[in-house]
VOBA-1610 file (N, C-alpha, C; in pm, whole numbers, padded with zeros to 5 digits, always signed):
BEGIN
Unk+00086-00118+00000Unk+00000+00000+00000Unk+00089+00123+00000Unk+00091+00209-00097Unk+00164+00321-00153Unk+00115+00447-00056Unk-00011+00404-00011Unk-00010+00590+00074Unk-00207+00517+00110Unk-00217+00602+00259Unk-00365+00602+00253Unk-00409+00761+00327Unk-00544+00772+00250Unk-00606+00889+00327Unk-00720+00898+00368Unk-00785+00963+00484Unk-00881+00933+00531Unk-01003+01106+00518Unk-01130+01088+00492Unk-01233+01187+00436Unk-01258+01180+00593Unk-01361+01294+00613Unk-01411+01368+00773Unk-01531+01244+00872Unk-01552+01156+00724Unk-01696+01083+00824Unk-01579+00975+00783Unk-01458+00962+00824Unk-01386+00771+00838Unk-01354+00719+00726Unk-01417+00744+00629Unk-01410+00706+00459Unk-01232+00667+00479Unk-01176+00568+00452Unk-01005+00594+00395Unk-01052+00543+00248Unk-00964+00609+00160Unk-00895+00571+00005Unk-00759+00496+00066Unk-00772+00402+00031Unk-00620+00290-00017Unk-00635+00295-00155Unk-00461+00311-00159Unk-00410+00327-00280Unk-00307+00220-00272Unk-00367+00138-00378Unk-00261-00057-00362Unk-00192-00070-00420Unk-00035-00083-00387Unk+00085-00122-00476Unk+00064-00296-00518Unk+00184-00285-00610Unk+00216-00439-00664Unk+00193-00548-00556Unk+00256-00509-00501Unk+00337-00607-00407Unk+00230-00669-00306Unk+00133-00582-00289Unk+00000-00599-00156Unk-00065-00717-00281Unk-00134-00646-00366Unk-00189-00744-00472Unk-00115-00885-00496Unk+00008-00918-00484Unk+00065-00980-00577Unk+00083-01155-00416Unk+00124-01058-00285Unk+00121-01129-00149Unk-00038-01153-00111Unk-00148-01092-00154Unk-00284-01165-00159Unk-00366-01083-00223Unk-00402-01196-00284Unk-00481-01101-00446Unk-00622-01078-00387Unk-00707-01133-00255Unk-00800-01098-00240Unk-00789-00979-00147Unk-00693-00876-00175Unk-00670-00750-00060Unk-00765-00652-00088Unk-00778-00656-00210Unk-00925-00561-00257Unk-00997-00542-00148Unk-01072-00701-00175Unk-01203-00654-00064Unk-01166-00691+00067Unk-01055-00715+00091Unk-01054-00700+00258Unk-01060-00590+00282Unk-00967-00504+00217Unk-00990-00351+00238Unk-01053-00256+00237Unk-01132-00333+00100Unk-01281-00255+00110Unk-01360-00249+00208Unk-01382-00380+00271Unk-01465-00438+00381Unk-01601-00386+00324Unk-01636-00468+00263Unk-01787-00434+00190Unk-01786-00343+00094Unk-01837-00220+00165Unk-01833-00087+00093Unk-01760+00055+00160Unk-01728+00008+00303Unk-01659+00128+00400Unk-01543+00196+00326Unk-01469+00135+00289Unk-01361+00202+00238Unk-01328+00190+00041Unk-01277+00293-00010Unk-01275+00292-00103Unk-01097+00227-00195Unk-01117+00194-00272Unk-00982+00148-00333Unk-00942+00178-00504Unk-00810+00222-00475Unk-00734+00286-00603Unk-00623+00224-00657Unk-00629+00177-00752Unk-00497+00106-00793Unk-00443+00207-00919Unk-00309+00293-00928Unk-00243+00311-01017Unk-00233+00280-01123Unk-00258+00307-01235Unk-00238+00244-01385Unk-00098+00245-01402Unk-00007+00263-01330Unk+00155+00183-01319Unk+00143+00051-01283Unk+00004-00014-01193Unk+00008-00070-01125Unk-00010-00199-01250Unk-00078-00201-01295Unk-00151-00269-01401Unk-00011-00301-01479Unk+00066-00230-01519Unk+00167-00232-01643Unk+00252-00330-01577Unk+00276-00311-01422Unk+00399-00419-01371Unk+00347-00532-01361Unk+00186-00553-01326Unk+00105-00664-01353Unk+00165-00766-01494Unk+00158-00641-01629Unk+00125-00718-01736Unk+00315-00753-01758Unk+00396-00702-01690Unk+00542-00750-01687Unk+00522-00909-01570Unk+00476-00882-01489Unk+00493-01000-01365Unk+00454-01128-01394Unk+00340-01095-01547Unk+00281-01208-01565Unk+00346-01325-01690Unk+00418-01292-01718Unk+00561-01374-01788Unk+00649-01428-01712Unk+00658-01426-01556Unk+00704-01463-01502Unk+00649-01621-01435Unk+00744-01705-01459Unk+00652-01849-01431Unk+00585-01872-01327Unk+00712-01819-01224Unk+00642-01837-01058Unk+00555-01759-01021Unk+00536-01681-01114Unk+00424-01567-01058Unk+00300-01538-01138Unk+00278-01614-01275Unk+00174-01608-01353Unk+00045-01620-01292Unk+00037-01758-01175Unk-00084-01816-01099Unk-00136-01731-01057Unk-00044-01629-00971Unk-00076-01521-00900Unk-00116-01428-00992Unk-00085-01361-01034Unk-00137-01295-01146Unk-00221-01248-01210Unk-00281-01366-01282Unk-00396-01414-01333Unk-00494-01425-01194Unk-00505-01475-01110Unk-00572-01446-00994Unk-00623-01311-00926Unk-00542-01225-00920Unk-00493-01078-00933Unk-00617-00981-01001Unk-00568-01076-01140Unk-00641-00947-01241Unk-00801-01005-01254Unk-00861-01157-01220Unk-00934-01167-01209Unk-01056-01125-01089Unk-00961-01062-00989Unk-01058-01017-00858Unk-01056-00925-00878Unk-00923-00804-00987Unk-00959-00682-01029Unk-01056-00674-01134Unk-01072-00762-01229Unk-01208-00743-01340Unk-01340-00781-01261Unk-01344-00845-01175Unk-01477-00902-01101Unk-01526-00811-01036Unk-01430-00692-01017Unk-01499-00546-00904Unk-01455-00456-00937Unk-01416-00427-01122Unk-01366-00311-01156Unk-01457-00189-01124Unk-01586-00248-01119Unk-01680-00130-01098Unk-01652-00050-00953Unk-01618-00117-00883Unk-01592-00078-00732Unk-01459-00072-00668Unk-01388-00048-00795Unk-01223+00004-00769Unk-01213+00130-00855Unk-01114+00215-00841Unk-01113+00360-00897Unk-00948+00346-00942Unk-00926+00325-01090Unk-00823+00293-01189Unk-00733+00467-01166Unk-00659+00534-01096Unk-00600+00592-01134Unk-00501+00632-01234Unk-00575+00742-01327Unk-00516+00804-01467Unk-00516+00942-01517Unk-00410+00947-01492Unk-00395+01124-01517Unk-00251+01135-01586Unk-00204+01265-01630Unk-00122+01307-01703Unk+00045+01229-01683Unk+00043+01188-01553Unk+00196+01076-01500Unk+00104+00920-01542Unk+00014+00931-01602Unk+00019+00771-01663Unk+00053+00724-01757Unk+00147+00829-01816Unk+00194+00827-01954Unk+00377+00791-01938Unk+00430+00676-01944Unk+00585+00697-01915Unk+00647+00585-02021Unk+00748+00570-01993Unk+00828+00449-02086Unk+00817+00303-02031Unk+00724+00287-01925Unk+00672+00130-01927Unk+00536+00125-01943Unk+00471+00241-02010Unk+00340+00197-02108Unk+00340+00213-02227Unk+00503+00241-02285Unk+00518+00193-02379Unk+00503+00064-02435Unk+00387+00025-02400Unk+00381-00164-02441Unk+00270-00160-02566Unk+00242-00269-02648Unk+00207-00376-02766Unk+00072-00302-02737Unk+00027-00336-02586Unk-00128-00348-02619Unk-00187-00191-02617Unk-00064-00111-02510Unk-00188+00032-02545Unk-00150+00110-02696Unk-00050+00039-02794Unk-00084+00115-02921Unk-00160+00003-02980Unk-00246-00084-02965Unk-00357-00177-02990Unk-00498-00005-02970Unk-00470-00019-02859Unk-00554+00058-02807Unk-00605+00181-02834Unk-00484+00243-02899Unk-00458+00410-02994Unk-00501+00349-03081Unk-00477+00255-03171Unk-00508+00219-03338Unk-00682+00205-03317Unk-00737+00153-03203Unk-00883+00131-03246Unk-00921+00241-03185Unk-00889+00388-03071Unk-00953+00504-03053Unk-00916+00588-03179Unk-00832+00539-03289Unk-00830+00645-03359Unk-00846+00623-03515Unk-00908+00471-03514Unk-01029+00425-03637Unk-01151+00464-03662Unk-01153+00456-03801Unk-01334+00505-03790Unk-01452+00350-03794Unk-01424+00277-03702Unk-01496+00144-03694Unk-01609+00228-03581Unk-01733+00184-03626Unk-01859+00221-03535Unk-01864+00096-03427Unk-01845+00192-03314Unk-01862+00109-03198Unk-01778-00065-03206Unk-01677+00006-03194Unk-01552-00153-03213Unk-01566-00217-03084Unk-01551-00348-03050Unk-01578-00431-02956Unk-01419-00556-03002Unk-01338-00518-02845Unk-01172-00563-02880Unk-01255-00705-02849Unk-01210-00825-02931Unk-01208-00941-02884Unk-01028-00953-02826Unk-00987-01010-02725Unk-00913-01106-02654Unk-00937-01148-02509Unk-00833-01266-02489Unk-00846-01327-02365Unk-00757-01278-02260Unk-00705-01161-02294Unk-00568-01082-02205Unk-00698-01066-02136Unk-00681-01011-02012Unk-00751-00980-01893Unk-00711-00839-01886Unk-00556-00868-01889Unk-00512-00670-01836Unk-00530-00625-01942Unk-00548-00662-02077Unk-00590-00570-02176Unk-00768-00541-02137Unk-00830-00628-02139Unk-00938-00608-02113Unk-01024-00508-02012Unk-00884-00533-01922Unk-00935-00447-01770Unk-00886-00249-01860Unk-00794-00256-01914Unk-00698-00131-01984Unk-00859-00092-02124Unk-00855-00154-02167Unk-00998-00145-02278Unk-01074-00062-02214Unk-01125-00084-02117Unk-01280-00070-02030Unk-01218+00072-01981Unk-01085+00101-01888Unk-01130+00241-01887Unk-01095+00305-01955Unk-01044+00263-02109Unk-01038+00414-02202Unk-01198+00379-02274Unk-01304+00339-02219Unk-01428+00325-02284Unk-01468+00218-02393Unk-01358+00158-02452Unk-01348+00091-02551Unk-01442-00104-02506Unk-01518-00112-02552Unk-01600-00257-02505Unk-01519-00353-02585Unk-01558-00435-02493Unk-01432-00562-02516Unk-01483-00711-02464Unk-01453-00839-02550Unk-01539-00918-02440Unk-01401-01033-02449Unk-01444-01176-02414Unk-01331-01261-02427Unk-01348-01404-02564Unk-01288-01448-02605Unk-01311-01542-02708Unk-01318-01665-02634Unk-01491-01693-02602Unk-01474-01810-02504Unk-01503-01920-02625Unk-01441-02011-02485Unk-01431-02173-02561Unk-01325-02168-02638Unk-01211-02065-02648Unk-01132-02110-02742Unk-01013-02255-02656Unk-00949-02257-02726Unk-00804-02333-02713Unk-00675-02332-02774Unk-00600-02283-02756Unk-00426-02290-02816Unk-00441-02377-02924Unk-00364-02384-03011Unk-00320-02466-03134Unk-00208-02522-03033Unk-00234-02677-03074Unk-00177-02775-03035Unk-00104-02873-03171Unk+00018-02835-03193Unk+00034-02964-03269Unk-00001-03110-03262Unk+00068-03204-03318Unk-00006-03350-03288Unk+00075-03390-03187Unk+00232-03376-03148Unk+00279-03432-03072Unk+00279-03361-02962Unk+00212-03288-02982Unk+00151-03210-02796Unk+00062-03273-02756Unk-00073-03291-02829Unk-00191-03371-02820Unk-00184-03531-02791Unk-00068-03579-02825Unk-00074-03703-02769Unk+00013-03714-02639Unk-00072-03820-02583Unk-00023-03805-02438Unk+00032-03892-02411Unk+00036-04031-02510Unk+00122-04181-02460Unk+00028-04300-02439Unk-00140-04214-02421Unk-00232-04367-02353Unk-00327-04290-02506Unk-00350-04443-02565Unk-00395-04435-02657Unk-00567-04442-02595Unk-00717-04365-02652Unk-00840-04454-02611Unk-00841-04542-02669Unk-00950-04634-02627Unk-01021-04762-02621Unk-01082-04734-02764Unk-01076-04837-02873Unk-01075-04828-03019Unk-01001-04756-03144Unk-00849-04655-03099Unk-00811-04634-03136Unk-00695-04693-03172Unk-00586-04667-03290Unk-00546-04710-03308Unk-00371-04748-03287Unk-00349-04867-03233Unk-00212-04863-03141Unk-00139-04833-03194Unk-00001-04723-03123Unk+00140-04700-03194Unk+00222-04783-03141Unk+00364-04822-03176Unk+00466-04853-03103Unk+00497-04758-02937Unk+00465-04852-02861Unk+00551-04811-02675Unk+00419-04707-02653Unk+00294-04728-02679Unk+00180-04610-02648Unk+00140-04727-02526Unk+00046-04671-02442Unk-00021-04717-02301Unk-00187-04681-02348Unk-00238-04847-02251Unk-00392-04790-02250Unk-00399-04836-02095Unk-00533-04854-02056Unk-00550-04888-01949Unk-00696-04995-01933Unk-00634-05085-01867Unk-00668-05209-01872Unk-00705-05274-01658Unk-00860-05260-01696Unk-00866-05289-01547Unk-00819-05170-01426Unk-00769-05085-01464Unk-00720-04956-01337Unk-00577-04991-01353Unk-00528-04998-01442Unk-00368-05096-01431Unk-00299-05007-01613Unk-00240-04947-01601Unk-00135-04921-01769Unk-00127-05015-01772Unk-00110-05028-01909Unk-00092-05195-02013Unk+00020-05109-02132Unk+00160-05125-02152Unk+00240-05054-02266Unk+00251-05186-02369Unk+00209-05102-02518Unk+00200-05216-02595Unk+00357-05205-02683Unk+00413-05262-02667Unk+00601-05255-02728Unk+00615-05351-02837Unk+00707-05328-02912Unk+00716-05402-03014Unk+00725-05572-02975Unk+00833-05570-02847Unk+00834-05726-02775Unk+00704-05765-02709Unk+00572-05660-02739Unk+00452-05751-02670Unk+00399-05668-02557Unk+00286-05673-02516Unk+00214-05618-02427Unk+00215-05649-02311Unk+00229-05564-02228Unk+00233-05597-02068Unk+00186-05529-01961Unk+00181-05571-01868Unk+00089-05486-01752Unk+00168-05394-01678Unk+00159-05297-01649Unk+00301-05265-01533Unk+00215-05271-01407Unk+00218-05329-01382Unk+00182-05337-01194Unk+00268-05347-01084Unk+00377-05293-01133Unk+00475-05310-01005Unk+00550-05206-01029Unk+00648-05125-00960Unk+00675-05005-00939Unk+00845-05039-00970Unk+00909-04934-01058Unk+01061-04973-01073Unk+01125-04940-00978Unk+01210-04998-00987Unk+01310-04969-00865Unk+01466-04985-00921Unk+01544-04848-00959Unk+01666-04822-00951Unk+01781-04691-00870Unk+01857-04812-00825Unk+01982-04765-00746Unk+01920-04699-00665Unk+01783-04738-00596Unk+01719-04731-00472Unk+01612-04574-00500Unk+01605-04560-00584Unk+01529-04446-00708Unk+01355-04549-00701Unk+01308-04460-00645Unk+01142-04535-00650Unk+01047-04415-00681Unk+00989-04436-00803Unk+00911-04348-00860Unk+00771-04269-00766Unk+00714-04137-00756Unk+00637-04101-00655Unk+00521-04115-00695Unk+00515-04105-00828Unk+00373-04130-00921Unk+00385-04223-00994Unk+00241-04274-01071Unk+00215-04349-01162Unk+00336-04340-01286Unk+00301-04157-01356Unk+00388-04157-01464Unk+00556-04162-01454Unk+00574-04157-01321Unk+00745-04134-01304Unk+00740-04283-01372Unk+00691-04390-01299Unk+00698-04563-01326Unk+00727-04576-01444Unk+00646-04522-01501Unk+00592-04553-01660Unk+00708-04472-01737Unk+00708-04335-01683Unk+00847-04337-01758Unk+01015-04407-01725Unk+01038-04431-01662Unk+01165-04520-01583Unk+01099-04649-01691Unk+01027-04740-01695Unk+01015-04799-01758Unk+01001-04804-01922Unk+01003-04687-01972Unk+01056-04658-02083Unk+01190-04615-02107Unk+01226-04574-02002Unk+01392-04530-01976Unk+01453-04650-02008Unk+01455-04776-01934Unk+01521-04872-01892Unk+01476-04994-02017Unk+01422-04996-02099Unk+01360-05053-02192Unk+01478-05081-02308Unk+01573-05168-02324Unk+01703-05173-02428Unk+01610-05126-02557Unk+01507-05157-02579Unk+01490-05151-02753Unk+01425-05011-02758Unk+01401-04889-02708Unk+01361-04766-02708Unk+01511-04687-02697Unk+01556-04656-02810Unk+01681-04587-02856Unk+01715-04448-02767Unk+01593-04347-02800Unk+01606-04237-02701Unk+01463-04223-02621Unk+01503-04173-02570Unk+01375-04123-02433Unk+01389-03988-02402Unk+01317-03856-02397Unk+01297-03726-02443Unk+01229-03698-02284Unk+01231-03613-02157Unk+01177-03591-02054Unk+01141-03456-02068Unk+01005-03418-02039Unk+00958-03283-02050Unk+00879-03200-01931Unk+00904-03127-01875Unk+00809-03114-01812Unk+00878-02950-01730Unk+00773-02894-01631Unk+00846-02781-01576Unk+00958-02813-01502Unk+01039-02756-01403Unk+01169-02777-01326Unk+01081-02807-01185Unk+01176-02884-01111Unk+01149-02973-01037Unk+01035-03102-01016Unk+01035-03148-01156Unk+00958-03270-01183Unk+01067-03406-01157Unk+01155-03378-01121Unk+01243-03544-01102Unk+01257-03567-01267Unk+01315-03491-01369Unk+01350-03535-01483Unk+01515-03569-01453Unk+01581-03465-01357Unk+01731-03522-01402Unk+01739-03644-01327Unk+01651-03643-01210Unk+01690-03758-01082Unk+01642-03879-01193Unk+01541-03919-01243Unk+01520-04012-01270Unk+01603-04066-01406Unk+01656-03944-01501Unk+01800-03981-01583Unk+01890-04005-01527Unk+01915-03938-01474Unk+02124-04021-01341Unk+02049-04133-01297Unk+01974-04128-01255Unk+01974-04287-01175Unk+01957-04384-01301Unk+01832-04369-01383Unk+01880-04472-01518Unk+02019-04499-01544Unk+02079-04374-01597Unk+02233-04410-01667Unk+02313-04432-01525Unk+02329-04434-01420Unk+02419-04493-01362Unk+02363-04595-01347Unk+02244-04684-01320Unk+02225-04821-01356Unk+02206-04860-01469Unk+02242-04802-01600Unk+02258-04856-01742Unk+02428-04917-01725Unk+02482-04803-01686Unk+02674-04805-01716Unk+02715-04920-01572Unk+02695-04801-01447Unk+02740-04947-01344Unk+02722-05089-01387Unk+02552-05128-01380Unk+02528-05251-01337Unk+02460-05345-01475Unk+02419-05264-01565Unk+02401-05338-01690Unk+02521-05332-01776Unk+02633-05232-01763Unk+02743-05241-01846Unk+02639-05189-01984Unk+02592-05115-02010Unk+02551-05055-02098Unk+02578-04906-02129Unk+02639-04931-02258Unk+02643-04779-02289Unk+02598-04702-02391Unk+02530-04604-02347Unk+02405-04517-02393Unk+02441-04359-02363Unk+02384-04278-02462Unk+02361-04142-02422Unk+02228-04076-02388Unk+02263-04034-02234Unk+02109-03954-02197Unk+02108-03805-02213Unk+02037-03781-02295Unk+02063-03627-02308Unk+01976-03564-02227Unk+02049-03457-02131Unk+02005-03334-02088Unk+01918-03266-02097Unk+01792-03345-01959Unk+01625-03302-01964Unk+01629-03169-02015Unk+01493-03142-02050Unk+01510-02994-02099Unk+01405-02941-01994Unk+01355-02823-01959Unk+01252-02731-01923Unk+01235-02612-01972Unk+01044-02638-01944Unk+00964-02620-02014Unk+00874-02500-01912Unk+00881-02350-01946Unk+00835-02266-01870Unk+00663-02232-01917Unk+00551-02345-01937Unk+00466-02294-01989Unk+00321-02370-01924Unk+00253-02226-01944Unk+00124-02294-01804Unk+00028-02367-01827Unk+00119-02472-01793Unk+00039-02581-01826Unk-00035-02670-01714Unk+00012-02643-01584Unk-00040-02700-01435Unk+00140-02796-01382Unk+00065-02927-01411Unk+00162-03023-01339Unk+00203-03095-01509Unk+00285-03182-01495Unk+00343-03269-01582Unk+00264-03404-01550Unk+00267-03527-01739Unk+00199-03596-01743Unk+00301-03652-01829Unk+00245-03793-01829Unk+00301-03861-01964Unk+00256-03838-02093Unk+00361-03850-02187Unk+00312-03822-02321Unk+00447-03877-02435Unk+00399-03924-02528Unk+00488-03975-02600Unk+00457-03913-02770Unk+00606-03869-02810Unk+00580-03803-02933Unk+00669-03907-03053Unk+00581-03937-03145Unk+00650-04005-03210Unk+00753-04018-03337Unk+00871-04069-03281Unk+00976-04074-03384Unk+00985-04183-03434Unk+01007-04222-03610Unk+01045-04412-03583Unk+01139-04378-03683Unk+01236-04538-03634Unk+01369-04581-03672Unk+01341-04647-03785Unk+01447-04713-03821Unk+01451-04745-03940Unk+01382-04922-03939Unk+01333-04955-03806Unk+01288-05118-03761Unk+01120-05082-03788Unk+01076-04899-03753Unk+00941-04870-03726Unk+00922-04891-03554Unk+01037-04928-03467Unk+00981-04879-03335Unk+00967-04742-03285Unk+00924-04708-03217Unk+00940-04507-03159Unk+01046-04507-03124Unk+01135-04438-03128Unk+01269-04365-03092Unk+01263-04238-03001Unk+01145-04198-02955Unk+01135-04108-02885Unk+01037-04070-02763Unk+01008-04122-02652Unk+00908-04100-02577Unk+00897-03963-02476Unk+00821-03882-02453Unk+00837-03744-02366Unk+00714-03772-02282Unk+00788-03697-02192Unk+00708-03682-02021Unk+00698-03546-02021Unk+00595-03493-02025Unk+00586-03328-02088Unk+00442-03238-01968Unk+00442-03135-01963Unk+00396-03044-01893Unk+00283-03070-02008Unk+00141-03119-01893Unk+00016-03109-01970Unk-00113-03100-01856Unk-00169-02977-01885Unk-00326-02979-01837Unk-00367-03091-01878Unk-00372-03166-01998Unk-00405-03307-02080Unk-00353-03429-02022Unk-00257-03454-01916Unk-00222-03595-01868Unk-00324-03625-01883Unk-00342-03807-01942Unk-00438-03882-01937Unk-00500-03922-01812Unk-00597-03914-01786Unk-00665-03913-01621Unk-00629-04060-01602Unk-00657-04068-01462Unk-00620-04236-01407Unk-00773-04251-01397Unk-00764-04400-01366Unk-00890-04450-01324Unk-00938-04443-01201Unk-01046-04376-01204Unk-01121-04368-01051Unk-01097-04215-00993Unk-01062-04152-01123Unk-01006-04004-01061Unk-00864-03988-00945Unk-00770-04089-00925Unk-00663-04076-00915Unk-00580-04006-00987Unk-00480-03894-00837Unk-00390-03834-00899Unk-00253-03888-00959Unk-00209-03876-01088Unk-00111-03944-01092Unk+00009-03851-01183Unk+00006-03740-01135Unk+00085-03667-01218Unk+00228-03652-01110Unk+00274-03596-01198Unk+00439-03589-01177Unk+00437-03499-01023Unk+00478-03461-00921Unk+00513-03420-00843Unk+00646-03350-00821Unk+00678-03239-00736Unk+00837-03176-00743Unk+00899-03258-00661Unk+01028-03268-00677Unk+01105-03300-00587Unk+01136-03288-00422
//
């Protein structure tokens, strides 16, 4: 909170920095407390918003943020005056914003799903709504997740589920995994860690591809493979260097994208950051967990 002042009958104006918003996004209306007190957020305030929200660890928040500010824009007071003009609103969306106040379109209505544009729309007057039901363009090897449905059609090393149990169908034959891997004392926390370690450890799957945000157990569960590939199988292989993946997607899931060799097996399986993990049976959680 940047400054507060108080009117003759108790009234205070709070005026809310970043930082109050950002440590609990429902500060609005605590502060409001109904209707007693009134609240002002800076249109600086908004701009560090639309910087904070590229930030991974802080998107959740964010988006949270700007949704309790659009839910009561009516009953917050957007401060804008002649210092709302500086070199960090120099941004994309308010010359969006000049190009349609200074078209001759009758009564333009901005479609997007930005929020802080939306909330920025509304007080230069401009109506604006959101493009619901949409969804991201997904290539194909985003969209697949590794568990094929029931009548579709099987790839090489894809999973269905059989009884509450993965079933991976491999070129050597179909099998159940019902038992949990266990290397160099490395025991998987979820379903998909299993499932991937067991594609890890699989001689006839050439490479294995790990995806997901940081602290999903992608490197733990590569060192422990390759030091029980090299120690104790005397096998030698290259594991290349999980990658991460800064994109909001929730938790990590299994998913397999397909590459084939020159036999037609997959050469490539990924454990990738997906709102889309294939659900377990019975509504069990089975997604990747941090370290």
């Amino acid at each position: 909170m940047t400054g507060e002042l108080s009117d003759r009958q108790g009234r205070k104006n709070y005026v809310l920095d970043t930082n109050v918003l950002i440590e609990n996004p429902q500060s609005v209306l605590k502060l409001r407390n109904g209707v007693e007190n009134a609240i002002h957020i800076p249109y600086h305030v908004l701009m560090e918003l639309e910087a904070l929200k590229k930030t991974p660890k802080l998107r959740h928040i964010v988006a949270e943020v700007i949704r309790v500010l659009g839910e009561n824009r009516e009953s917050i007071h957007f401060i804008q005056n002649d210092k709302s003009r500086s070199a960090f609103t120099d941004i994309v969306d308010n010359h969006i914003l000049d190009e349609i106040e200074a078209s001759s379109i009758e009564d333009p209505v901005l479609v997007t799903n930005d929020r802080i544009l939306l909330l920025q729309a509304g007080l230069r007057g401009i109506k604006s709504e959101e493009l619901r039901d949409s969804k991201p363009f997904e290539s194909e090897s985003q969209r697949y997740t590794g568990f094929v449905e029931e009548g579709e059609e099987l790839v090489p090393n894809c999973f269905t589920w059989n009884e509450g149990k993965p079933v991976l169908h491999s070129p050597g034959g179909d099998r159940v995994i019902n038992y949990a891997c266990d290397v160099w004392n490395v025991r998987p926390r979820t379903i998909y860690q299993n499932l991937a370690l067991e594609l890890i450890l699989d001689p006839r799957i050439d490479l294995v591809s790990i995806q997901s945000e940081a602290g999903y157990g992608k490197t733990f569960l590569a060192l422990a493979s390759a030091l029980f590939a090299v120690q104790e199988k005397k096998a030698l292989r290259q594991d290349l260097r999980p990658q991460t993946h800064h994109r909001d997607r929730g938790q990590a899931g299994l998913s397999a994208r397909r590459r084939f060799g020159k036999d037609g097996a997959v050469r490539e399986v990924r454990l990738r950051s997906a709102g889309q993990a294939p659900p377990l049976p019975g509504g069990q959680q089975g997604l990747l967990e941090p370290q």
